[in-house]
Biopython code that builds the backbone (N, CA, C, O; Angstrom):
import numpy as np
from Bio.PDB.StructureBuilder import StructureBuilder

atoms = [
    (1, "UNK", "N", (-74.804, -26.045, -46.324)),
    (1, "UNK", "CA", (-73.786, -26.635, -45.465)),
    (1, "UNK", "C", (-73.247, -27.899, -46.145)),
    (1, "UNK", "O", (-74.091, -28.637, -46.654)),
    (2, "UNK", "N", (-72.049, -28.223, -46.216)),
    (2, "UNK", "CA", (-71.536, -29.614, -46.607)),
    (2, "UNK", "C", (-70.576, -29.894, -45.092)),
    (2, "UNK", "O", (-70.360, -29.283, -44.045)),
    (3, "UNK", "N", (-70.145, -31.325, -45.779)),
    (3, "UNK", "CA", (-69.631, -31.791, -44.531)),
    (3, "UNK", "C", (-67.679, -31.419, -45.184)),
    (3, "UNK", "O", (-67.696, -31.326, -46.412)),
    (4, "UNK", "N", (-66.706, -31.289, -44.788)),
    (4, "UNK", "CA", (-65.628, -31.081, -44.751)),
    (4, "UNK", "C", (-64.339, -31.986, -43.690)),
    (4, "UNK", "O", (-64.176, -32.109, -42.476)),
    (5, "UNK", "N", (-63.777, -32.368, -44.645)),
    (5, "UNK", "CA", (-62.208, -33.074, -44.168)),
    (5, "UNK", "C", (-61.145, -32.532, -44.260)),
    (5, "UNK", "O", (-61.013, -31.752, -45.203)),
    (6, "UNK", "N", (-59.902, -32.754, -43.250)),
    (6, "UNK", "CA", (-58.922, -32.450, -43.675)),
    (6, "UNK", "C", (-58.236, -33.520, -43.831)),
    (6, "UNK", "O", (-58.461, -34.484, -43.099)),
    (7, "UNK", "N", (-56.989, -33.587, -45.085)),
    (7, "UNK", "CA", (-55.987, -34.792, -45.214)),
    (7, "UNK", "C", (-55.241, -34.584, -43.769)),
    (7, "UNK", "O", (-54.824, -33.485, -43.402)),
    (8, "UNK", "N", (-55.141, -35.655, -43.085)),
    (8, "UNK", "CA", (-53.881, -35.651, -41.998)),
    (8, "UNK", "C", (-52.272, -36.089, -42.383)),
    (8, "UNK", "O", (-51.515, -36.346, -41.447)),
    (9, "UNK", "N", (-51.858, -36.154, -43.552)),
    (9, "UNK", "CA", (-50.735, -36.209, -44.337)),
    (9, "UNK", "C", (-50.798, -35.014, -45.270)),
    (9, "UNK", "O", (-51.657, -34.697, -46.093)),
    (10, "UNK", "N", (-49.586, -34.402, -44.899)),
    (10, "UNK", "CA", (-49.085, -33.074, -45.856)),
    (10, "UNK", "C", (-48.625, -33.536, -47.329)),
    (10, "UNK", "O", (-48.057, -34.566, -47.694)),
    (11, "UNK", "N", (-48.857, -32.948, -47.703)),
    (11, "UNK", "CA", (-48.737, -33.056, -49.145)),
    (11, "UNK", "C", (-47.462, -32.758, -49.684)),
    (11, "UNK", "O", (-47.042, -32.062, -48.759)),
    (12, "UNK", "N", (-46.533, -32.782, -50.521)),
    (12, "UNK", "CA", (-45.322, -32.962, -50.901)),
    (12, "UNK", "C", (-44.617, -31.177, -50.406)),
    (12, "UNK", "O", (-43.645, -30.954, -49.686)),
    (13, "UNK", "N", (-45.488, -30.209, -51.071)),
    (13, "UNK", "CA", (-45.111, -29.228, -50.524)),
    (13, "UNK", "C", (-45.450, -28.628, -48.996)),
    (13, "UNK", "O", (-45.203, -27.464, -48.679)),
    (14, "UNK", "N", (-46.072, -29.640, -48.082)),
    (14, "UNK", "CA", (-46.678, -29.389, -47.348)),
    (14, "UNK", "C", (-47.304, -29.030, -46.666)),
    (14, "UNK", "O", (-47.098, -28.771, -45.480)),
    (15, "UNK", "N", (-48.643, -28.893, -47.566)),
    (15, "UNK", "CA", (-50.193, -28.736, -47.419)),
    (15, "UNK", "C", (-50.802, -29.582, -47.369)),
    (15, "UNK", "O", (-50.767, -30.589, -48.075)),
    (16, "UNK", "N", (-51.762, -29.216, -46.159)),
    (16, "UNK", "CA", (-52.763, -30.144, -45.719)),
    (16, "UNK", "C", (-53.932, -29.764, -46.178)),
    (16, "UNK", "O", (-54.403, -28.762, -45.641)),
    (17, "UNK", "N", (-54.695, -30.394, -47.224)),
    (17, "UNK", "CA", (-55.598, -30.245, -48.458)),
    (17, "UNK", "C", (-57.137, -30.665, -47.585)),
    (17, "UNK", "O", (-57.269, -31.686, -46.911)),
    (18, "UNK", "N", (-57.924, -29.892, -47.739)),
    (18, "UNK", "CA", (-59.493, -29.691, -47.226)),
    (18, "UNK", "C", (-60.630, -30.420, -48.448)),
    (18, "UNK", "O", (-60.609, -29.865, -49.546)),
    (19, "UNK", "N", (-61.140, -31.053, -48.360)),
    (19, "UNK", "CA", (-61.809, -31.793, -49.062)),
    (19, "UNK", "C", (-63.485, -32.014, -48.570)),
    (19, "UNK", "O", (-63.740, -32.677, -47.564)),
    (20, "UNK", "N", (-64.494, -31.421, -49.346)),
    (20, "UNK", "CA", (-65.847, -32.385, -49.054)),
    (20, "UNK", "C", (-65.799, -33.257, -49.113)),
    (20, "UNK", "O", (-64.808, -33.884, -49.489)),
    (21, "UNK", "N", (-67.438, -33.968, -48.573)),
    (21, "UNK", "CA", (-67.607, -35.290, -48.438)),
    (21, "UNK", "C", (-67.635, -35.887, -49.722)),
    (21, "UNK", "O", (-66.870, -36.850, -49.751)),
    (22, "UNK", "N", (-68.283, -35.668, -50.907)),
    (22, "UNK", "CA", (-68.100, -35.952, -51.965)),
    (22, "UNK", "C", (-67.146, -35.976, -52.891)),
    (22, "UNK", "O", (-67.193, -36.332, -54.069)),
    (23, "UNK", "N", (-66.025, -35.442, -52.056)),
    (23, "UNK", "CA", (-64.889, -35.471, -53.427)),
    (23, "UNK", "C", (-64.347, -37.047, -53.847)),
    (23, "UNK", "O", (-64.427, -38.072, -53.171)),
    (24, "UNK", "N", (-63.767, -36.855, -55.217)),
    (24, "UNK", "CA", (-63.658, -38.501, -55.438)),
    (24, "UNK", "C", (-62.289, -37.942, -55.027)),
    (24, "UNK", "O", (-62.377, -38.551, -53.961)),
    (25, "UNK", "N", (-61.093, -37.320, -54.921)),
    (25, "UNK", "CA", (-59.619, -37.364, -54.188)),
    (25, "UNK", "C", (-59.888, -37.327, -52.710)),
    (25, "UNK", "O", (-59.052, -36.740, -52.024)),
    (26, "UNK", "N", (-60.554, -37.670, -52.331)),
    (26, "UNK", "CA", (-60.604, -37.680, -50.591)),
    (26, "UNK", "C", (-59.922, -38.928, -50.152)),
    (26, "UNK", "O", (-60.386, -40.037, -50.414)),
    (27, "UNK", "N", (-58.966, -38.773, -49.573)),
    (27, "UNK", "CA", (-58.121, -39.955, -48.715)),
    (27, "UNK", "C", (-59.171, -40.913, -48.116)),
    (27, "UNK", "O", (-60.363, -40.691, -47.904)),
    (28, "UNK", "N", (-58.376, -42.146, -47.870)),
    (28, "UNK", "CA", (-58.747, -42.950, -46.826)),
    (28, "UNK", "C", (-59.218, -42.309, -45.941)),
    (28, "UNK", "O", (-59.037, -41.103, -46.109)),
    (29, "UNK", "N", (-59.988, -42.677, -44.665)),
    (29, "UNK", "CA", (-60.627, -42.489, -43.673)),
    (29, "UNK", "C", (-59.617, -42.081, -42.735)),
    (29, "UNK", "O", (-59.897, -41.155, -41.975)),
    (30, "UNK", "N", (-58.234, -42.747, -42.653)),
    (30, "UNK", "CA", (-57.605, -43.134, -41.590)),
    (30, "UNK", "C", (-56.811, -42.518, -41.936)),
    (30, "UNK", "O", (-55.782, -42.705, -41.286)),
    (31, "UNK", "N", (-56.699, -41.571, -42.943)),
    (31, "UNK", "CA", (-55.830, -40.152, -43.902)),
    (31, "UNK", "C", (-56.821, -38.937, -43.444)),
    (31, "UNK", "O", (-56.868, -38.044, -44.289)),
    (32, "UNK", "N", (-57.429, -38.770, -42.561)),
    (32, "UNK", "CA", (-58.454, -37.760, -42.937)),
    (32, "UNK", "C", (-58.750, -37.373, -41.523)),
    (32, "UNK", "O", (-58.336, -38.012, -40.555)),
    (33, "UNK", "N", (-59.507, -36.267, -41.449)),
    (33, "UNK", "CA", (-59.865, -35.471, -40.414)),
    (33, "UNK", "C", (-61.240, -34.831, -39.973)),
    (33, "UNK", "O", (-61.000, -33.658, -39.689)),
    (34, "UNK", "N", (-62.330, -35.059, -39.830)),
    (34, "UNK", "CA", (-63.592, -34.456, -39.767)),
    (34, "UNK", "C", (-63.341, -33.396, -39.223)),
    (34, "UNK", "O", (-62.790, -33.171, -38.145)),
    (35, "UNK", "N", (-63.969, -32.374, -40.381)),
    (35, "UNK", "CA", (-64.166, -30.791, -39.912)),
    (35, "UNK", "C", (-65.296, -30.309, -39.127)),
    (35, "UNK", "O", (-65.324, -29.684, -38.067)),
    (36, "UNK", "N", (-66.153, -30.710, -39.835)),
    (36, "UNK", "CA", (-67.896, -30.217, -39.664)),
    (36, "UNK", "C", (-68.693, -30.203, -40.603)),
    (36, "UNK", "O", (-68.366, -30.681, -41.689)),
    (37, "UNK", "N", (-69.739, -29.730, -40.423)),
    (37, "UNK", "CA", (-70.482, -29.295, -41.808)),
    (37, "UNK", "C", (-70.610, -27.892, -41.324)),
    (37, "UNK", "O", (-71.009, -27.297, -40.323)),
    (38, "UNK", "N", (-70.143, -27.662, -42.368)),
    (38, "UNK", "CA", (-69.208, -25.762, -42.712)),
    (38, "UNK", "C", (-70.410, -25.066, -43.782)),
    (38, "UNK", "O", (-70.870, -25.443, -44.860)),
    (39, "UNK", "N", (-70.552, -24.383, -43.286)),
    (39, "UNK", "CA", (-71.223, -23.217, -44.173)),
    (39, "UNK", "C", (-70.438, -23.232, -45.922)),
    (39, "UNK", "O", (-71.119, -23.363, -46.940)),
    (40, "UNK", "N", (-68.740, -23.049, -45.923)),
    (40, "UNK", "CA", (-68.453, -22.510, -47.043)),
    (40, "UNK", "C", (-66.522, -23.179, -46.305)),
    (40, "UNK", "O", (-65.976, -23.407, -45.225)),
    (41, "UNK", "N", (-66.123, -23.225, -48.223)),
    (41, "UNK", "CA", (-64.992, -23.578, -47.668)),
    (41, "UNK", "C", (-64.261, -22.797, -47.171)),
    (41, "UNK", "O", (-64.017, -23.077, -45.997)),
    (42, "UNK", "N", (-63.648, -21.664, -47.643)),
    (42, "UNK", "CA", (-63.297, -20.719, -46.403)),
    (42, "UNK", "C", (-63.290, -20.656, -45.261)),
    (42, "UNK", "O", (-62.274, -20.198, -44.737)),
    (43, "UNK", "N", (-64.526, -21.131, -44.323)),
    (43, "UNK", "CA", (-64.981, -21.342, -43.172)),
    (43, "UNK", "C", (-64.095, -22.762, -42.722)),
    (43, "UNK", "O", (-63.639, -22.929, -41.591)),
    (44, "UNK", "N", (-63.957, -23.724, -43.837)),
    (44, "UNK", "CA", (-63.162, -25.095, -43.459)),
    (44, "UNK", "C", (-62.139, -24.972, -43.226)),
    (44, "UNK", "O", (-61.496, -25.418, -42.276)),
    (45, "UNK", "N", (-61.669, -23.997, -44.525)),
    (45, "UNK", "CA", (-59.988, -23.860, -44.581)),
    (45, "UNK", "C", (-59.485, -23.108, -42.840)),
    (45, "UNK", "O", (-58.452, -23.411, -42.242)),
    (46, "UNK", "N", (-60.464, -22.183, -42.385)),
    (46, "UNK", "CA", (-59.769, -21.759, -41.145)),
    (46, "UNK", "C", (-59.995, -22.405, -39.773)),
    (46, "UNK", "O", (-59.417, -22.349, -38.688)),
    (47, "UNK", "N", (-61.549, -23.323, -40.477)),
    (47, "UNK", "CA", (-60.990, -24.455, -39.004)),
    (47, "UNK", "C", (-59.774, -25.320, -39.129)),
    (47, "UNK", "O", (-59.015, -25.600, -38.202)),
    (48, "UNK", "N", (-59.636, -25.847, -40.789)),
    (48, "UNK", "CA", (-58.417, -26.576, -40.643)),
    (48, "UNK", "C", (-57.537, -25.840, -40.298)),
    (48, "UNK", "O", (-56.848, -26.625, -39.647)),
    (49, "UNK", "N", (-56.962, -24.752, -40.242)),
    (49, "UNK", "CA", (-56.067, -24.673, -40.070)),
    (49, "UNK", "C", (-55.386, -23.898, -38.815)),
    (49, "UNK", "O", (-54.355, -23.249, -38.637)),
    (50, "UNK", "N", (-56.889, -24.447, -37.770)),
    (50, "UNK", "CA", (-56.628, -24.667, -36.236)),
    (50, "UNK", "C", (-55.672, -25.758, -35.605)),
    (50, "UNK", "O", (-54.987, -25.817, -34.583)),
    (51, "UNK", "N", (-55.911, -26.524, -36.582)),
    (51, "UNK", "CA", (-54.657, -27.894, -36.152)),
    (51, "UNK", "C", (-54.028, -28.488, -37.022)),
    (51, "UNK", "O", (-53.799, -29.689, -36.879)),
    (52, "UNK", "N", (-53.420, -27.522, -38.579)),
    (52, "UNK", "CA", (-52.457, -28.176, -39.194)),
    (52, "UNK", "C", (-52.217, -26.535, -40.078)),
    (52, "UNK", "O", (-52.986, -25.596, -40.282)),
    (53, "UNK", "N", (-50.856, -26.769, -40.416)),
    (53, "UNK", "CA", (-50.477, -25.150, -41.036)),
    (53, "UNK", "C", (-49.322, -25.754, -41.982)),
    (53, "UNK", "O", (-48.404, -26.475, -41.590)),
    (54, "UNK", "N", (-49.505, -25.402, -43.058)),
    (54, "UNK", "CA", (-50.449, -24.823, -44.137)),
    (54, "UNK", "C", (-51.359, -25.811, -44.418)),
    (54, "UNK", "O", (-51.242, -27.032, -44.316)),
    (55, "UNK", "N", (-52.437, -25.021, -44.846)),
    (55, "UNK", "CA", (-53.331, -25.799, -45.172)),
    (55, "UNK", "C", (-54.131, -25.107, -46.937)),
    (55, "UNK", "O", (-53.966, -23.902, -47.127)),
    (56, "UNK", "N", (-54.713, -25.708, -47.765)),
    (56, "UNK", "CA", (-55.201, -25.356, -49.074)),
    (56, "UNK", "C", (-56.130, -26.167, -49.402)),
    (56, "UNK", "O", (-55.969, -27.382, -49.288)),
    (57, "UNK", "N", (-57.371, -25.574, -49.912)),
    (57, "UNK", "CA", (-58.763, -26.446, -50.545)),
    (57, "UNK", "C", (-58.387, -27.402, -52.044)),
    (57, "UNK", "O", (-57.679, -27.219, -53.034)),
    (58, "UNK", "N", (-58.953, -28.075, -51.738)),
    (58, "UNK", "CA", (-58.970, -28.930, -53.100)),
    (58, "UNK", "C", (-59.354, -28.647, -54.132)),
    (58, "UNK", "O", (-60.549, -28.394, -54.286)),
    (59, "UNK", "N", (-58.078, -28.577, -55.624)),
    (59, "UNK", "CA", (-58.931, -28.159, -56.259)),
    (59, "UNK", "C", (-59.900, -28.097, -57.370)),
    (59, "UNK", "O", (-60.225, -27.327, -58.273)),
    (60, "UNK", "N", (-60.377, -29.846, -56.654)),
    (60, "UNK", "CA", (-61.361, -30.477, -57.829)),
    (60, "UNK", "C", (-62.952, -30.079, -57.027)),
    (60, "UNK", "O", (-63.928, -29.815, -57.730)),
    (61, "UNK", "N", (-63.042, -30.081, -55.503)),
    (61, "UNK", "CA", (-64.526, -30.308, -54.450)),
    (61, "UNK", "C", (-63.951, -28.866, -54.129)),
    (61, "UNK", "O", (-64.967, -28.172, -54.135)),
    (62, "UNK", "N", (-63.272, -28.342, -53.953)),
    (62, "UNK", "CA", (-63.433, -26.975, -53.474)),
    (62, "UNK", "C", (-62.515, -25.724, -54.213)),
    (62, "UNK", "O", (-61.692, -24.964, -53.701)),
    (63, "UNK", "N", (-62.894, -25.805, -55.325)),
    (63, "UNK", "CA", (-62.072, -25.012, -56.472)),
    (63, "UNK", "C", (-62.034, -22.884, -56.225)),
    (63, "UNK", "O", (-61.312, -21.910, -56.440)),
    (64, "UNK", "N", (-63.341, -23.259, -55.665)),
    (64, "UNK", "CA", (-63.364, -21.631, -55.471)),
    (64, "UNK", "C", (-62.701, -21.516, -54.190)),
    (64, "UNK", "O", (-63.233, -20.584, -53.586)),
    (65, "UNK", "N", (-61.798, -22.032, -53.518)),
    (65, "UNK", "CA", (-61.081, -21.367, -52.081)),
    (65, "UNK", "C", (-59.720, -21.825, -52.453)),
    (65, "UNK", "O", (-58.815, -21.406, -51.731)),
    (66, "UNK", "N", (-59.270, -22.915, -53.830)),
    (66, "UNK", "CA", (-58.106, -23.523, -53.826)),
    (66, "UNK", "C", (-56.524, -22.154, -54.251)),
    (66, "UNK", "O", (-56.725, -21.268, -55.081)),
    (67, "UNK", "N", (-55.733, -22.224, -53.833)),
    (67, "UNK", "CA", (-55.198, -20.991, -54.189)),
    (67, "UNK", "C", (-53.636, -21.722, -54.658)),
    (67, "UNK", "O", (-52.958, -22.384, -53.871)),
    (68, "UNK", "N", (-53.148, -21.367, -56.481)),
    (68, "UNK", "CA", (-52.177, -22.433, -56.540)),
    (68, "UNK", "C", (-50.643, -22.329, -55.984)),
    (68, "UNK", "O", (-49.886, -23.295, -56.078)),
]
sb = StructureBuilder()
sb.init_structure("model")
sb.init_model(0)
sb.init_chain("A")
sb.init_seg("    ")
for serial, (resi, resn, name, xyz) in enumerate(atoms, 1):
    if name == "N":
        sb.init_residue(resn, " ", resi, " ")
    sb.init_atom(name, np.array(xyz, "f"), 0.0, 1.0, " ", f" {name:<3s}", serial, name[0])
structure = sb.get_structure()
């Protein structure tokens, strides 16, 4: 299990980027969104994207779900 964020600012193409706790690109606090601690990112990417659309994994902390 890790713990999982979402950015609450869309990203230029506007995606809202999913990030572990450990990533060094993880926004400010007050940029960000607590997911949970998620089994797998996959599992993050579709809670995030209960309350923000589109959404895409990061793809330095979550490279295996990032899709370019």
């Amino acid at each position: 299990m890790a713990e999982f964020y979402v950015d609450t600012t869309a990203q230029s193409n506007g995606e809202h980027i999913v990030h572990n706790a450990n990533c060094t690109l993880l926004p400010p606090k007050e940029s960000i969104r607590y997911l949970g601690s998620i089994a797998s990112c996959n599992s993050a990417l579709k809670k995030a994207a209960e309350m923000f659309k589109p959404v895409n994994a990061c793809p330095q902390c979550a490279s295996a779900c990032h899709t370019a």
